[in-house]
MARVEXBA-785894 format. One line per field, with one value per residue (C-alpha): residue in three letters; chain; x, y negated, z negated. Coordinates in pm, whole numbers, plus 50000, padded with zeros to 5 digits. Example, Ala and Ser with C-alpha at 12.3 -4.5 7.8 and 13.67 -1.06 7.14 Angstrom:
% MARVEXBA-785894
resn: ALA,SER
chain: A,A
px: 51230,51367
py: 50450,50106
pz: 49220,49286
//
This chain:
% MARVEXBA-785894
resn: UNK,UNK,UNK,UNK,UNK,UNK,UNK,UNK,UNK,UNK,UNK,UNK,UNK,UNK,UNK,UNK,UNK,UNK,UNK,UNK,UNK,UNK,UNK,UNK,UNK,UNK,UNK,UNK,UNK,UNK,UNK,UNK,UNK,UNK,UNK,UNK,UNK,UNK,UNK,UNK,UNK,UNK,UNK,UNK,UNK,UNK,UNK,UNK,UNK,UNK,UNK,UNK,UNK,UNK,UNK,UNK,UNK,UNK,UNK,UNK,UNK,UNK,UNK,UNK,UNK,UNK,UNK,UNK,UNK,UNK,UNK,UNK,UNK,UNK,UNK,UNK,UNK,UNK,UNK,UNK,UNK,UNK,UNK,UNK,UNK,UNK,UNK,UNK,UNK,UNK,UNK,UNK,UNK,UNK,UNK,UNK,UNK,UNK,UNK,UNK,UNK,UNK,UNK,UNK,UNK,UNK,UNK,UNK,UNK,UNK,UNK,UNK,UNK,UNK,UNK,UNK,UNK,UNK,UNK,UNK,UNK,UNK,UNK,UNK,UNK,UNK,UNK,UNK,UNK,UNK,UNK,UNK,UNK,UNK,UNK,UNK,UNK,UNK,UNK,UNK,UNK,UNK,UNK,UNK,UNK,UNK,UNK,UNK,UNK,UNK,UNK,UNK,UNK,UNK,UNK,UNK,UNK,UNK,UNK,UNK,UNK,UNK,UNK,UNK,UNK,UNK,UNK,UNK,UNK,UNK,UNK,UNK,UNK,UNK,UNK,UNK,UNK,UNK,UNK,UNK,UNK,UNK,UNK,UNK,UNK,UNK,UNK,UNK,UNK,UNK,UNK,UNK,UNK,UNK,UNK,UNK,UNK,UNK,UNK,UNK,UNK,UNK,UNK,UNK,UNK,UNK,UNK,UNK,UNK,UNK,UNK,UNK,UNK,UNK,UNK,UNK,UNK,UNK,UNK,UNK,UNK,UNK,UNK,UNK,UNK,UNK,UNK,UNK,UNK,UNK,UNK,UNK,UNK,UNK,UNK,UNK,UNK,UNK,UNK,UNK,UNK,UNK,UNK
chain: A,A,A,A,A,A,A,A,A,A,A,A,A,A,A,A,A,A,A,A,A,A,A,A,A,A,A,A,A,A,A,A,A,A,A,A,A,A,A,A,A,A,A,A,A,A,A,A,A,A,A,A,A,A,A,A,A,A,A,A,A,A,A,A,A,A,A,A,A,A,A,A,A,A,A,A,A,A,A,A,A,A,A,A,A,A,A,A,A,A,A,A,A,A,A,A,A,A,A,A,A,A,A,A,A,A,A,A,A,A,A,A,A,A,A,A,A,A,A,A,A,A,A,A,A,A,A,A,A,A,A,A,A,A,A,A,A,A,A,A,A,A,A,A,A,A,A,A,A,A,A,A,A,A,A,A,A,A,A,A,A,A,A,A,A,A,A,A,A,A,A,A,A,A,A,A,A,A,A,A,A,A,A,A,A,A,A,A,A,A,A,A,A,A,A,A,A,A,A,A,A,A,A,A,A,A,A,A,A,A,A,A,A,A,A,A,A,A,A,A,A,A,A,A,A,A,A,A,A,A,A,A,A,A,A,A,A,A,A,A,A,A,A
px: 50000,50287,50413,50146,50070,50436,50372,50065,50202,50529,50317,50105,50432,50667,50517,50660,50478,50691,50704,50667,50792,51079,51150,51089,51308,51575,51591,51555,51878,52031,51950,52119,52407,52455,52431,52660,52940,52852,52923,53264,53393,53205,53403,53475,53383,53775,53806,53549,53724,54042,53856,53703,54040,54142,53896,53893,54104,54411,54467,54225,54399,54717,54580,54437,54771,54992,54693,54766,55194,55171,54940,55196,55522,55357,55230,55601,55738,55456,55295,55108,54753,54615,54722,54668,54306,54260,54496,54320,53977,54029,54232,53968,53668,53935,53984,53684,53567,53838,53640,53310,53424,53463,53155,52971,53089,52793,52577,52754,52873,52485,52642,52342,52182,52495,52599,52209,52285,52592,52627,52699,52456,52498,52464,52736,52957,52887,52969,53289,53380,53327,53498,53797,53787,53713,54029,54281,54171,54165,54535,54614,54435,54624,54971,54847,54761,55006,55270,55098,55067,55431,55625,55473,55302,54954,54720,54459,54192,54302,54278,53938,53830,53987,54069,53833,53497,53463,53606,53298,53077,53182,53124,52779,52660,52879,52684,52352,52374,52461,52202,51926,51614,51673,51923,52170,52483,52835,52872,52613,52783,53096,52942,52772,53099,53284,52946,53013,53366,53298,53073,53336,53572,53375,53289,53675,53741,53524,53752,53436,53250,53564,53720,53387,53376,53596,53784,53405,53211,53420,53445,53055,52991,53233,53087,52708,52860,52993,52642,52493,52806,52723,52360,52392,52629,52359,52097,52336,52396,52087,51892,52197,51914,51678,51908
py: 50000,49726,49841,49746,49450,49357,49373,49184,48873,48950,48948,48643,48421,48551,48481,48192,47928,47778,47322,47329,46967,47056,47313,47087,46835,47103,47208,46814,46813,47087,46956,46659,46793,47064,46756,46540,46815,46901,46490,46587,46849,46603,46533,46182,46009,45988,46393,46496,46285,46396,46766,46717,46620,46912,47144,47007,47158,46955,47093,46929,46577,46749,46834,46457,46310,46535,46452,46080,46204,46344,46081,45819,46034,46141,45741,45625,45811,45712,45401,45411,45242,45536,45790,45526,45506,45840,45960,45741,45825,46206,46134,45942,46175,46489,46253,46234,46573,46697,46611,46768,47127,46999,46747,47103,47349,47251,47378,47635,47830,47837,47676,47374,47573,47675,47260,47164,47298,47174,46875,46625,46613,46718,46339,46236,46559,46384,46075,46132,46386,46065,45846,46069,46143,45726,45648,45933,45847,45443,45483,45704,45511,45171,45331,45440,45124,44954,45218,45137,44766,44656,44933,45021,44680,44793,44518,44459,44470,44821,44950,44852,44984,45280,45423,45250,45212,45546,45673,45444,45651,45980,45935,45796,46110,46331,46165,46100,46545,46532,46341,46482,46642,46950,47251,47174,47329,47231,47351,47167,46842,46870,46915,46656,46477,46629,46536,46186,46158,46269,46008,45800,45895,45815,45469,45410,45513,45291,44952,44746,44799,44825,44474,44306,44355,44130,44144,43953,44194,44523,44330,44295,44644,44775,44553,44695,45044,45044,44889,45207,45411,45266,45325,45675,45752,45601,45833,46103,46076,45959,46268,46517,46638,46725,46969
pz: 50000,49924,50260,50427,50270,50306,50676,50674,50535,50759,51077,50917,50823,51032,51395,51570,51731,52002,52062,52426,52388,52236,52534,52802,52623,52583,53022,53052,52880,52984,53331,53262,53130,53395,53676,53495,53508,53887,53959,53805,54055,54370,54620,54638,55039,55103,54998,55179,55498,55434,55462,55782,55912,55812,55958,56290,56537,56680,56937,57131,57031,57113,57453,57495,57429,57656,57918,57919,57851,58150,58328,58209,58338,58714,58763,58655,58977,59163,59168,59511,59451,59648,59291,59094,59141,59147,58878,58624,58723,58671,58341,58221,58220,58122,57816,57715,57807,57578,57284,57391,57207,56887,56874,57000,56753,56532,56800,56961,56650,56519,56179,56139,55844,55647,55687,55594,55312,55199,54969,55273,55520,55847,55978,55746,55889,56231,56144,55985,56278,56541,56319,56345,56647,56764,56552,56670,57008,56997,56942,57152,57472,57361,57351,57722,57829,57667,57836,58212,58140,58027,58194,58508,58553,58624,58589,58344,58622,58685,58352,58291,58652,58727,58315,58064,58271,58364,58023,57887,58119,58055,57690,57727,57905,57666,57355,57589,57638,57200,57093,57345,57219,57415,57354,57583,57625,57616,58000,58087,57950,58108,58434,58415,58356,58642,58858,58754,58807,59155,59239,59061,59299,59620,59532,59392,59751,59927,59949,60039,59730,59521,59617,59602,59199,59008,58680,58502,58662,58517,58173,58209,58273,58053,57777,57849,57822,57530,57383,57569,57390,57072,57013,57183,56883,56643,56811,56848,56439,56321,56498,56388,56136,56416,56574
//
């Protein structure tokens, strides 16, 4: 009989009633906590651009600058306007198509999700991937034309004409093919590149159109393709999310 009446007050007295403030309180906290730690190990913006740097592959840059290396060393023995023209042109869009592979791997390695996921957002990885790649290949362009200007002599006229205009082209249908709602290949981009550098080269080789354009026109069509350029990259970032 105590037994049981032992266990009667035991089950009476001894059941606990749980605060359900006091547990959502305690997660609250323990949320808090957990996050604060997590901010710890973040990668800071410079980290996590020092990272993609990393990751990307060089040798496409590599392959860029012996491109324009080799440009630079065939021109210096050669200087007829005829090569000129057309050596510039066809550097030009391989330039620029040299990037296409790495601004594709996104797509073309199926990795969106796995990046989605990741702390950084895929249009930050974008971003910081065209940043790179705009910085690496700003100075690698103006060593070129600074190589072509002061030690071949090639005017500033031809520059903009026959290596910066269509450059400025090639990359507005490179990003126009990134940022495009459709799933379009990497192929596909690049020839559409090599379609444009052909039409490139028949109105390069038509003197009577190409003498009638002077050094304010090229600066005026250069200057409205790099405003095409630029919001393309916007587009091309701002819809990376979309993909």
């Amino acid at each position: 009989m105590d037994m049981k009446k032992k266990r009667e007050e035991f089950e009476e007295y001894g059941t606990v009633h749980p605060n359900e403030e006091k547990i959502v309180d305690t997660v609250n906290k323990s949320i808090e906590i957990f996050c604060l730690k997590e901010q710890e190990k973040m990668l800071t913006y410079r980290e996590f651009l020092w990272i993609q740097f990393c990751v990307t592959q060089k040798k496409w840059w590599l392959l860029q600058m012996l491109l324009l290396t080799g440009m630079g060393f065939i021109l210096s023995y050669n200087q007829d306007a005829f090569y000129v023209q057309r050596g510039l042109g066809i550097a030009s869009v391989l330039f620029v198509i040299l990037i296409i592979p790495e601004l594709w791997k996104n797509r073309s390695n199926q990795c969106m999700e796995i990046e989605s996921a990741s702390y950084y957002s895929l249009r930050q990885i974008y971003s910081a991937r065209i940043f790179l790649f705009g910085v690496v290949d700003v100075i690698l362009v103006t060593a070129f034309c600074l190589f072509l200007h002061g030690r071949l002599h090639i005017t500033l006229l031809s520059l903009l004409s026959q290596f910066l205009f269509p450059a400025v082209v090639t990359g507005c249908i490179c990003f126009g093919m990134l940022c495009s709602k459709k799933n379009t290949s990497e192929a596909g981009s690049i020839a559409l590149c090599i379609l444009w550098s052909v039409i490139w080269w028949s109105v390069i080789t038509n003197e009577k159109i190409y003498t009638l354009i002077k050094l304010p026109v090229w600066i005026f069509l250069i200057g409205i393709g790099l405003v095409i350029l630029g919001d393309l990259i916007y587009r091309t970032i701002r819809e990376s999310m979309k993909y």
